[in-house]
C-alpha atoms as an extended CHARMM CRD file, in Angstrom:
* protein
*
       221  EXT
         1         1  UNK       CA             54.3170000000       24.1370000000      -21.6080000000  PROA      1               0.0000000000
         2         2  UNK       CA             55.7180000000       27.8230000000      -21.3760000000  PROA      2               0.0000000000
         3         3  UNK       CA             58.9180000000       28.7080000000      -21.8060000000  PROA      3               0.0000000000
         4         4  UNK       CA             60.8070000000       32.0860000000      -21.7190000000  PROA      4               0.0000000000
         5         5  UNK       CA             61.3230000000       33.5640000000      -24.5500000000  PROA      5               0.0000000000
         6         6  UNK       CA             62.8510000000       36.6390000000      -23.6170000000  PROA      6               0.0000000000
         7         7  UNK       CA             66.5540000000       38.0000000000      -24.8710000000  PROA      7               0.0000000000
         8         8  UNK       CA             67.9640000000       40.9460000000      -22.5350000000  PROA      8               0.0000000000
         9         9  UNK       CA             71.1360000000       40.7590000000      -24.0650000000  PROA      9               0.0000000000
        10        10  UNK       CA             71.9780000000       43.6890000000      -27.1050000000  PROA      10              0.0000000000
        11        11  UNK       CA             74.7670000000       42.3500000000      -29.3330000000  PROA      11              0.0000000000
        12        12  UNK       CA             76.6880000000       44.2840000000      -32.0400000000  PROA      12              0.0000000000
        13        13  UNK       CA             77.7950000000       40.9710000000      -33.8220000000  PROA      13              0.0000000000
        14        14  UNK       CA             75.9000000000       40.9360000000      -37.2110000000  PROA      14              0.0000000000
        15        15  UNK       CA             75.9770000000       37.3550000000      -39.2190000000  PROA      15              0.0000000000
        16        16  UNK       CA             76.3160000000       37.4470000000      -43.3970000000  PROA      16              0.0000000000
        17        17  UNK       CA             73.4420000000       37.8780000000      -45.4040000000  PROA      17              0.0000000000
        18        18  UNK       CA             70.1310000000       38.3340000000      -44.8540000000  PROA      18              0.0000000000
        19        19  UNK       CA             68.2390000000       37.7810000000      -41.4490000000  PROA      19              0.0000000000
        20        20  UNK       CA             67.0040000000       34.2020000000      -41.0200000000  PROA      20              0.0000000000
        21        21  UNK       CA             65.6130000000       32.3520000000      -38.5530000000  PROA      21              0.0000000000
        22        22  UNK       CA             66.9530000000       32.6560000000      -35.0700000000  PROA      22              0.0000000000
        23        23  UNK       CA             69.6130000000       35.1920000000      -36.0790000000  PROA      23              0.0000000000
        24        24  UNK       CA             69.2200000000       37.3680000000      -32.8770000000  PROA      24              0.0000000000
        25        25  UNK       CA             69.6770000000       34.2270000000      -30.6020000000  PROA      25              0.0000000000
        26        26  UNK       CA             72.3200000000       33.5370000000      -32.8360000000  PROA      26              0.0000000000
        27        27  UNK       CA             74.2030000000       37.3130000000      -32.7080000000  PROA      27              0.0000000000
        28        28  UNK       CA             73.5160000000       37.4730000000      -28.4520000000  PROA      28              0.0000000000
        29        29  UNK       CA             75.6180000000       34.0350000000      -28.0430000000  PROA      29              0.0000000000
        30        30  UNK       CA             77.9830000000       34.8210000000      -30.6920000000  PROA      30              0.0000000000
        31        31  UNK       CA             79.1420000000       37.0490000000      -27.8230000000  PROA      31              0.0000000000
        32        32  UNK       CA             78.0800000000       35.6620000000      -24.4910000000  PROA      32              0.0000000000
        33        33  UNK       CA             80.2350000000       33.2960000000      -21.9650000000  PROA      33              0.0000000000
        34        34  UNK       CA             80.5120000000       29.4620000000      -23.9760000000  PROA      34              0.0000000000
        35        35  UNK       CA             78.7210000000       27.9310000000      -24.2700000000  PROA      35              0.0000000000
        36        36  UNK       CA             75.3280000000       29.6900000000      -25.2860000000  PROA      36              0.0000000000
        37        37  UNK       CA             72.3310000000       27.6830000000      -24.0440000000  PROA      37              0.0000000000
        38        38  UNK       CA             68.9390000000       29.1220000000      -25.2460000000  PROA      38              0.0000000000
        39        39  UNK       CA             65.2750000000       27.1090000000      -24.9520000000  PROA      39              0.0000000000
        40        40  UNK       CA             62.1500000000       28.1520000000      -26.4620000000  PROA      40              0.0000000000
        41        41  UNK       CA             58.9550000000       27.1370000000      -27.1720000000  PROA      41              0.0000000000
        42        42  UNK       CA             57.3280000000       27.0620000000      -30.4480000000  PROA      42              0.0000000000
        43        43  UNK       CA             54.2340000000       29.5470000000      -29.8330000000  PROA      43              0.0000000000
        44        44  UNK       CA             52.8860000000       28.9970000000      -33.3770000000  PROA      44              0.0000000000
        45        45  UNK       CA             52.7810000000       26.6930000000      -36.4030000000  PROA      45              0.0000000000
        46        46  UNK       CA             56.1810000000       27.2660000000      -38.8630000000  PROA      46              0.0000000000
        47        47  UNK       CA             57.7580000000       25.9850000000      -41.5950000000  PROA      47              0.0000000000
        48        48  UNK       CA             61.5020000000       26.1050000000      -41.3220000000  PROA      48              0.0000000000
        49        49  UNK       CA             63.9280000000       25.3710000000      -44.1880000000  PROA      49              0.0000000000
        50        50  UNK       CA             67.4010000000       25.3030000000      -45.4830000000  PROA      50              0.0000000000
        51        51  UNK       CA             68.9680000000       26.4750000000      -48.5240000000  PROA      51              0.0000000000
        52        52  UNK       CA             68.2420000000       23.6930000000      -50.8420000000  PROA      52              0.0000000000
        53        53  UNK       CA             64.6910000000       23.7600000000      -50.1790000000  PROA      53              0.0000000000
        54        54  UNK       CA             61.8950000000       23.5980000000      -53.0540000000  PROA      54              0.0000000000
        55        55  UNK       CA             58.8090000000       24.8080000000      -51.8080000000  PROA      55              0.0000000000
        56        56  UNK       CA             56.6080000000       22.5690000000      -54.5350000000  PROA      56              0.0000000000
        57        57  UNK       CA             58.6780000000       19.3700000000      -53.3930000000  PROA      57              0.0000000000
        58        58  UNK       CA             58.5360000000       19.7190000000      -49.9180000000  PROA      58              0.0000000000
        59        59  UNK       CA             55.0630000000       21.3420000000      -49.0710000000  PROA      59              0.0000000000
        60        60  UNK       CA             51.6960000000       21.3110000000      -49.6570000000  PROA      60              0.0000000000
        61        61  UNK       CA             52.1160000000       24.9670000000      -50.3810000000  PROA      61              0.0000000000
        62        62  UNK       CA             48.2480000000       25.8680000000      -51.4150000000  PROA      62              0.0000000000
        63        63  UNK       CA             47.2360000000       24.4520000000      -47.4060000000  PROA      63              0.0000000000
        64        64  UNK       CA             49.8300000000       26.4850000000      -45.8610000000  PROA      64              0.0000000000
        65        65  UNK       CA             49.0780000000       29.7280000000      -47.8470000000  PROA      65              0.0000000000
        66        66  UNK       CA             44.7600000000       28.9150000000      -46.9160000000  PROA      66              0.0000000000
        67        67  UNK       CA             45.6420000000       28.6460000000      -43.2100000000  PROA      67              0.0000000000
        68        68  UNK       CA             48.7210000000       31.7210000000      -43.0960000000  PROA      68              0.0000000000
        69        69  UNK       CA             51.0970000000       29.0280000000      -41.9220000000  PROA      69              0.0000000000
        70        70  UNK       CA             55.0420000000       30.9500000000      -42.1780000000  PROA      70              0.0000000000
        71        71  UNK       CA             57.6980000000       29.9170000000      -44.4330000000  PROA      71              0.0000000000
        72        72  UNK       CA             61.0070000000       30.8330000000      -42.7500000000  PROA      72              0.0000000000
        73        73  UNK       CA             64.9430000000       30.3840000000      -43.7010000000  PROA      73              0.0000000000
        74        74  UNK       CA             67.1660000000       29.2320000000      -41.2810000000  PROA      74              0.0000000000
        75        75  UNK       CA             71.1840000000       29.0990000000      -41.1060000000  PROA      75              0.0000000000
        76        76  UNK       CA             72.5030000000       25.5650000000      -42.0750000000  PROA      76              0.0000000000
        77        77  UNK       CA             71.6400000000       22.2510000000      -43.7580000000  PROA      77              0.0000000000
        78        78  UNK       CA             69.1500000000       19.7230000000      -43.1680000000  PROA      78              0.0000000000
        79        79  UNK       CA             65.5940000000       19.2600000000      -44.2940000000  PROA      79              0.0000000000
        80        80  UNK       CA             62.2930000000       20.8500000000      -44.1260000000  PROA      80              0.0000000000
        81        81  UNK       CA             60.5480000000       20.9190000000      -40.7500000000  PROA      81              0.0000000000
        82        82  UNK       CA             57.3660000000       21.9590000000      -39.1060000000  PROA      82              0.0000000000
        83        83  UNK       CA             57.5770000000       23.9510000000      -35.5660000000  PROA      83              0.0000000000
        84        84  UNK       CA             54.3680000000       23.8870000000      -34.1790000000  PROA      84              0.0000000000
        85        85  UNK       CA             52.9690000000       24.1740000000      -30.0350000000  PROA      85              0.0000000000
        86        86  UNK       CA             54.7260000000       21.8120000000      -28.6230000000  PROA      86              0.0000000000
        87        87  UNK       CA             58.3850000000       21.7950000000      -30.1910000000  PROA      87              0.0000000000
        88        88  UNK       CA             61.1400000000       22.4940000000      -27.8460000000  PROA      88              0.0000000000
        89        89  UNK       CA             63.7410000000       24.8490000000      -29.7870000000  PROA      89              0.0000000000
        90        90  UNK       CA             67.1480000000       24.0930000000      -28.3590000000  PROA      90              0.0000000000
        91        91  UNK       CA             69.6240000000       26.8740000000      -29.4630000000  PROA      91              0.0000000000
        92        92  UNK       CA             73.4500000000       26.3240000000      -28.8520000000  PROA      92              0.0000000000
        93        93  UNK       CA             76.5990000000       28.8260000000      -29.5990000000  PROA      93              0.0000000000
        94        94  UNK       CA             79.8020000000       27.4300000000      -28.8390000000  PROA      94              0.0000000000
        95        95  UNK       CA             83.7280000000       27.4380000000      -29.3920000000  PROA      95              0.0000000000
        96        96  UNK       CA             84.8690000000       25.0070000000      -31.9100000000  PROA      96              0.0000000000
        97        97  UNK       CA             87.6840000000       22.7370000000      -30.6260000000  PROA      97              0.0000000000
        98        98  UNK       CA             91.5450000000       23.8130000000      -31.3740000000  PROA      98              0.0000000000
        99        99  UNK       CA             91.9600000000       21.0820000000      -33.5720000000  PROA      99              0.0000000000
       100       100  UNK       CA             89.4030000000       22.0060000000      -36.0020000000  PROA      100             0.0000000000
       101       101  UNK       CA             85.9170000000       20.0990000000      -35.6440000000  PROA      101             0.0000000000
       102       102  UNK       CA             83.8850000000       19.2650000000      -38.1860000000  PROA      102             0.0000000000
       103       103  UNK       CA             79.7580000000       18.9240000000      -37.8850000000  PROA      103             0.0000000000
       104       104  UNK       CA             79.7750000000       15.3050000000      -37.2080000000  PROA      104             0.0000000000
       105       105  UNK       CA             81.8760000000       15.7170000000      -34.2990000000  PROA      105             0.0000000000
       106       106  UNK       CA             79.3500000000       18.8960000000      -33.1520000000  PROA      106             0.0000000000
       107       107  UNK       CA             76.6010000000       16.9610000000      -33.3130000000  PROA      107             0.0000000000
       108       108  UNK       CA             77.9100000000       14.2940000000      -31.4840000000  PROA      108             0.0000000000
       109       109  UNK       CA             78.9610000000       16.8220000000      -28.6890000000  PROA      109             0.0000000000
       110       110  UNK       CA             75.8680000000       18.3270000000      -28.8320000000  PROA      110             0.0000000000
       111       111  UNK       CA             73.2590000000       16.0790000000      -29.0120000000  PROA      111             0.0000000000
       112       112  UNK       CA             74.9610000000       13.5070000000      -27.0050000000  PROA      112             0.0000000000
       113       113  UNK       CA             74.4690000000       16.1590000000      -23.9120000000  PROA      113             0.0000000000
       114       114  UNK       CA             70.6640000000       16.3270000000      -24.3970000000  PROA      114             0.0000000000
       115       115  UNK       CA             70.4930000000       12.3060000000      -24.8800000000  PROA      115             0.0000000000
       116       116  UNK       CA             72.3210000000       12.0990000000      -21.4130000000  PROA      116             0.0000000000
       117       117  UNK       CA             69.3550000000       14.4090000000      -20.4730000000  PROA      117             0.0000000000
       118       118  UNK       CA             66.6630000000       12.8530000000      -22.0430000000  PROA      118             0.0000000000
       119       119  UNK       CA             67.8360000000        9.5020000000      -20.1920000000  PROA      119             0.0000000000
       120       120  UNK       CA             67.4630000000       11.4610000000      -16.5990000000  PROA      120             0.0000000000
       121       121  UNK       CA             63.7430000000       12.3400000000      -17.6060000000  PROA      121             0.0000000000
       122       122  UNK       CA             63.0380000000        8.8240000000      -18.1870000000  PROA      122             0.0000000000
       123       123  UNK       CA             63.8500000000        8.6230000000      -21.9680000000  PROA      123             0.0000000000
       124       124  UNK       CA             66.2040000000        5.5000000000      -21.0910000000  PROA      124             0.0000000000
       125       125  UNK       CA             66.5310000000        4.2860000000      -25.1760000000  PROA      125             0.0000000000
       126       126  UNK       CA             67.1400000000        7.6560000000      -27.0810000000  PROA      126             0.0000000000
       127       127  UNK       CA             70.1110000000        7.0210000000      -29.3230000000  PROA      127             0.0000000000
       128       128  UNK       CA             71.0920000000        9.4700000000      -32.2730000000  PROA      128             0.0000000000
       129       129  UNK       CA             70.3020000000        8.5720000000      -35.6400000000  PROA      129             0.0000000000
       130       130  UNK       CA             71.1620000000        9.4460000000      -39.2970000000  PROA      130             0.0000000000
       131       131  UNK       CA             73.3800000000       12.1240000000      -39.1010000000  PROA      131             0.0000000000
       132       132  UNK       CA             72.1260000000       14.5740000000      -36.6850000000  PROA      132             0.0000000000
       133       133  UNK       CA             68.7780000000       13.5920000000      -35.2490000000  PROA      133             0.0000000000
       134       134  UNK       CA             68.0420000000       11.9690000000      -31.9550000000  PROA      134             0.0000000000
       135       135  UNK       CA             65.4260000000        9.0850000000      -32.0290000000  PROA      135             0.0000000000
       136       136  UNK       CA             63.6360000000        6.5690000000      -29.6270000000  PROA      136             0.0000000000
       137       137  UNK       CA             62.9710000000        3.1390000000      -30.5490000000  PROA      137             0.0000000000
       138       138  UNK       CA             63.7940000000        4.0930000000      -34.5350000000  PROA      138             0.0000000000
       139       139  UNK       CA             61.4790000000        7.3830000000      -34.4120000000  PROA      139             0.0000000000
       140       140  UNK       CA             62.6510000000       10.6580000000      -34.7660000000  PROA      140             0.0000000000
       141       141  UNK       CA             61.7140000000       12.8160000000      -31.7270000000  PROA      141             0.0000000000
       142       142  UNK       CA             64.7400000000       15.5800000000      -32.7020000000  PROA      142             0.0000000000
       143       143  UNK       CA             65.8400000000       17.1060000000      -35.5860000000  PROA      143             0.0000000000
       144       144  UNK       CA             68.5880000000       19.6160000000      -35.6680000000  PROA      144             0.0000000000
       145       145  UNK       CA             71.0390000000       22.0210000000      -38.0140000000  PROA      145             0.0000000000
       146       146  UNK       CA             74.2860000000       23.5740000000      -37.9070000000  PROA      146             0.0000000000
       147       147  UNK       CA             76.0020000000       26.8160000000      -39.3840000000  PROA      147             0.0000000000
       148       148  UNK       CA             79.5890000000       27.1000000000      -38.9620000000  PROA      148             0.0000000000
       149       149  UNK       CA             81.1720000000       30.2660000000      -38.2480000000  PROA      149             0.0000000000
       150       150  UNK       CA             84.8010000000       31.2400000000      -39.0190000000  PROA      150             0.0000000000
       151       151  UNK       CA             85.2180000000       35.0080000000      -37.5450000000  PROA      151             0.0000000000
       152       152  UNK       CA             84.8320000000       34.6300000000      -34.8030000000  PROA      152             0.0000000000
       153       153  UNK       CA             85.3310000000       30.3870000000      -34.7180000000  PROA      153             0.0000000000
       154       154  UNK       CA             82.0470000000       29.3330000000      -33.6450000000  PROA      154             0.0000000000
       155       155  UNK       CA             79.0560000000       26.9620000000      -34.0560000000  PROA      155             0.0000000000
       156       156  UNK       CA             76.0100000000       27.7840000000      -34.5690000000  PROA      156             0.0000000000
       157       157  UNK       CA             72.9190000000       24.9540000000      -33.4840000000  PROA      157             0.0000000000
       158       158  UNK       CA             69.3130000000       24.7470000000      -33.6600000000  PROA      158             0.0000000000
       159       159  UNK       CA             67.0560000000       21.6870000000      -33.3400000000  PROA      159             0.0000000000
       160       160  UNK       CA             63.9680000000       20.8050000000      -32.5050000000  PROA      160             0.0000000000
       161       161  UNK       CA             62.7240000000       18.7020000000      -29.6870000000  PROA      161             0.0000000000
       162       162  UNK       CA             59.0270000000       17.1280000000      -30.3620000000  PROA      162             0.0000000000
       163       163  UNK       CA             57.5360000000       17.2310000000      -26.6070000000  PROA      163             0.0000000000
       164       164  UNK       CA             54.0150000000       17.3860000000      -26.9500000000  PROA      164             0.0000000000
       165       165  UNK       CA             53.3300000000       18.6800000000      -30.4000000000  PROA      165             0.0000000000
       166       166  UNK       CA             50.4810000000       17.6180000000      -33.2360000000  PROA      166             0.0000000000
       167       167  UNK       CA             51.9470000000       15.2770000000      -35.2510000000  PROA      167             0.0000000000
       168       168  UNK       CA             49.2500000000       15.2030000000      -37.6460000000  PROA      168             0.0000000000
       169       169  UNK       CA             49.8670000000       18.8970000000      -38.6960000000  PROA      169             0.0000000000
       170       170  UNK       CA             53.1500000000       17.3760000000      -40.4010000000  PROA      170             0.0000000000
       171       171  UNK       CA             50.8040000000       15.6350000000      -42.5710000000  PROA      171             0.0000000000
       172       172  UNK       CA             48.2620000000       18.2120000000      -43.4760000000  PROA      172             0.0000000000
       173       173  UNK       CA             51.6040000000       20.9310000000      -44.6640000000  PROA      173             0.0000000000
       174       174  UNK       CA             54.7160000000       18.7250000000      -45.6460000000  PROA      174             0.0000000000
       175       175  UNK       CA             55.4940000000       16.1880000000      -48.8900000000  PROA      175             0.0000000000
       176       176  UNK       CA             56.9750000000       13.2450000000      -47.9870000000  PROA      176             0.0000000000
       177       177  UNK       CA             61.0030000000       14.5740000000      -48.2000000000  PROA      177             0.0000000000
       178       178  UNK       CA             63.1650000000       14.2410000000      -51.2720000000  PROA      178             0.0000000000
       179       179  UNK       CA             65.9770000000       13.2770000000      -49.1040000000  PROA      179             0.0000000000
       180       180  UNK       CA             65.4020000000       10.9540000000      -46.0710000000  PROA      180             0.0000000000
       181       181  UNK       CA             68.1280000000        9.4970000000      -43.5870000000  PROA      181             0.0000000000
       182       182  UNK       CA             68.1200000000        5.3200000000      -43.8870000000  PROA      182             0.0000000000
       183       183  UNK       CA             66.2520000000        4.4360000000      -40.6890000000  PROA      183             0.0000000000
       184       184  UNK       CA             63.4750000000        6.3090000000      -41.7880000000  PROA      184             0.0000000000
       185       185  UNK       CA             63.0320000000        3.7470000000      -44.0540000000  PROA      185             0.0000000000
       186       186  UNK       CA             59.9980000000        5.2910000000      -46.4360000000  PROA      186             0.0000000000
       187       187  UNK       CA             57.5580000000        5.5600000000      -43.3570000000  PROA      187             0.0000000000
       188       188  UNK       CA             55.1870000000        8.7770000000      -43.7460000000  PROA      188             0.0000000000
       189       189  UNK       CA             55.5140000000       11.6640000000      -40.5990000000  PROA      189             0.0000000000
       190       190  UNK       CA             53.2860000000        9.7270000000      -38.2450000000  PROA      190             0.0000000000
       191       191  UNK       CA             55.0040000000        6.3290000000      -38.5960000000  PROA      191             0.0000000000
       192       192  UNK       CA             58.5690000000        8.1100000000      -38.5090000000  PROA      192             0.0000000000
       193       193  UNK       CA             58.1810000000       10.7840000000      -35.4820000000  PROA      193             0.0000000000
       194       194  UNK       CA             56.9460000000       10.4820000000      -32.2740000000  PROA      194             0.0000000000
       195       195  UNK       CA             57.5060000000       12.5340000000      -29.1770000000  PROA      195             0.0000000000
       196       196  UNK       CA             58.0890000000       12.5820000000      -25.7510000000  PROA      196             0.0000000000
       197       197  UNK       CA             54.3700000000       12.1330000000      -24.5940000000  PROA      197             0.0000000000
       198       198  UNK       CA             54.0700000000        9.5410000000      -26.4980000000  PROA      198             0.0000000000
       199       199  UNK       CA             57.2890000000        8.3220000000      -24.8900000000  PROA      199             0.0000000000
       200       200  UNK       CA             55.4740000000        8.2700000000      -21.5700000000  PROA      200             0.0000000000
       201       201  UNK       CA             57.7220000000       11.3330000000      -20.2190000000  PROA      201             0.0000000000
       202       202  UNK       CA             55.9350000000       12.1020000000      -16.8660000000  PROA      202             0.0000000000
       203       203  UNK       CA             58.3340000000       15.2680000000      -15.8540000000  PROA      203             0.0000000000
       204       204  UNK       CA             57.4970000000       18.7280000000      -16.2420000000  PROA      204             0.0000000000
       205       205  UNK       CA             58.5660000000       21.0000000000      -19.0690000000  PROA      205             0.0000000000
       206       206  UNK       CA             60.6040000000       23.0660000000      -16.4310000000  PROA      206             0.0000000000
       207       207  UNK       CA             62.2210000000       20.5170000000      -15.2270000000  PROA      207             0.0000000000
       208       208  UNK       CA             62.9680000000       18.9790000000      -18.5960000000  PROA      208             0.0000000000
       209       209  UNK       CA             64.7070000000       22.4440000000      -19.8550000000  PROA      209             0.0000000000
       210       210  UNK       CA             66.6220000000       22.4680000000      -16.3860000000  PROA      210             0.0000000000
       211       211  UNK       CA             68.2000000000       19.1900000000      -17.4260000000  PROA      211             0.0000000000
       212       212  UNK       CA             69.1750000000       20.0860000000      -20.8570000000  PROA      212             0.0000000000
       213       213  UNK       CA             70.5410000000       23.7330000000      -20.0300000000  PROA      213             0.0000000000
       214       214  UNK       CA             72.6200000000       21.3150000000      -17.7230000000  PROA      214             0.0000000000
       215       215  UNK       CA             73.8380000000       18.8570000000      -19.3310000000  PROA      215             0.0000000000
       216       216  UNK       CA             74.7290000000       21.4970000000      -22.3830000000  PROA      216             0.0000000000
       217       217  UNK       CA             76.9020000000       23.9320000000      -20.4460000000  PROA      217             0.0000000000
       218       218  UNK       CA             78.5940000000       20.4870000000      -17.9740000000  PROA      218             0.0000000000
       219       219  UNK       CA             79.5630000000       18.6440000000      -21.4340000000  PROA      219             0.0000000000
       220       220  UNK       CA             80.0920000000       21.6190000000      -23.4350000000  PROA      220             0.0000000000
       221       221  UNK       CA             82.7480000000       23.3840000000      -21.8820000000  PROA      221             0.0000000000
């Protein structure tokens, strides 16, 4: 699956701190037309991780040092994940509502958009679970994050959409997670995830973006 990866827009918006993950994506929509709608592909394998991450609880940090496997901050909560060929990175910047949202209403905004889009490729049962993941049949086939901004008032989301990726890496480079949403119910990666090969998706990668990007900007706005 390829998918451009290309920015052409320069932005003078600068987020606190230090750079993390996504940042420029981030600083480009902070000032485009909302809302921001941004796909990638995952072109190599990654570990991406909040703030309260502990690298000895959460990886198997001698494998991913032997096979040069990143270790990368991002911008808001969540746990641990592992980007890898395959993963679909869907990037959103958008307007919080007048009335003041919080992140459960974003994510419900948000990711109900890309379920309505997952259900036009096919993906009739996806349903979100725990607090801001999408799953099919009680696996997880997204996770996402969110980093709220307050000057200007924006959101700021990334998640990741398992198309066609190697589950098994999950195994060889992540613990089982100190924290784990209810459904999950104690089941190891494999058991848990699953993604939408598995699923039996027969659409193209193209065509799959096309129905995201639109389903983002029709709901979004």
């Amino acid at each position: 699956m390829t998918v451009d990866t290309s920015i052409h827009r320069l932005s003078t918006i600068t987020l606190p701190g230090r750079q993390r993950k996504n940042d420029d994506i981030f600083a480009c929509g902070a000032v485009g037309e909302k809302p921001f709608v941004y796909l990638y592909e995952q072109q190599r394998v990654e570990i991406v991780h909040g703030p309260s991450f502990v690298a000895e609880k959460e990886l198997f940090v001698d494998r991913c040092r032997a096979d040069g496997v990143s270790i990368t901050e991002r911008r808001g909560g969540g746990g641990t994940v592992l980007l890898s060929p395959g993963v679909l990175v869907i990037i959103v910047v958008g307007e919080k509502k007048d009335n003041g949202e919080w992140a459960p209403e974003i994510f419900n905004r948000v990711n109900g958009a890309i379920i309505a889009a997952l259900r036009k490729a096919g993906i009739g049962d996806a349903v979100q679970a725990g607090i801001s993941d999408i799953a099919v049949g009680g696996r997880k086939a997204l996770g996402s994050s969110l980093y709220m901004g307050s000057r200007p008032p924006l959101f700021y989301y990334q998640s990741s959409l398992m198309v066609s990726n190697d589950l098994g890496l999950m195994n060889r480079y992540l613990r089982h997670p100190p924290r784990e949403p209810d459904y999950r119910g104690g089941r190891g990666h494999g058991e848990f995830c699953t993604t939408l090969a598995e699923l039996g998706m027969t659409i193209d990668v193209g065509e799959l973006v096309g129905l995201i990007e639109g389903e983002l900007r029709d709901k979004l706005q």
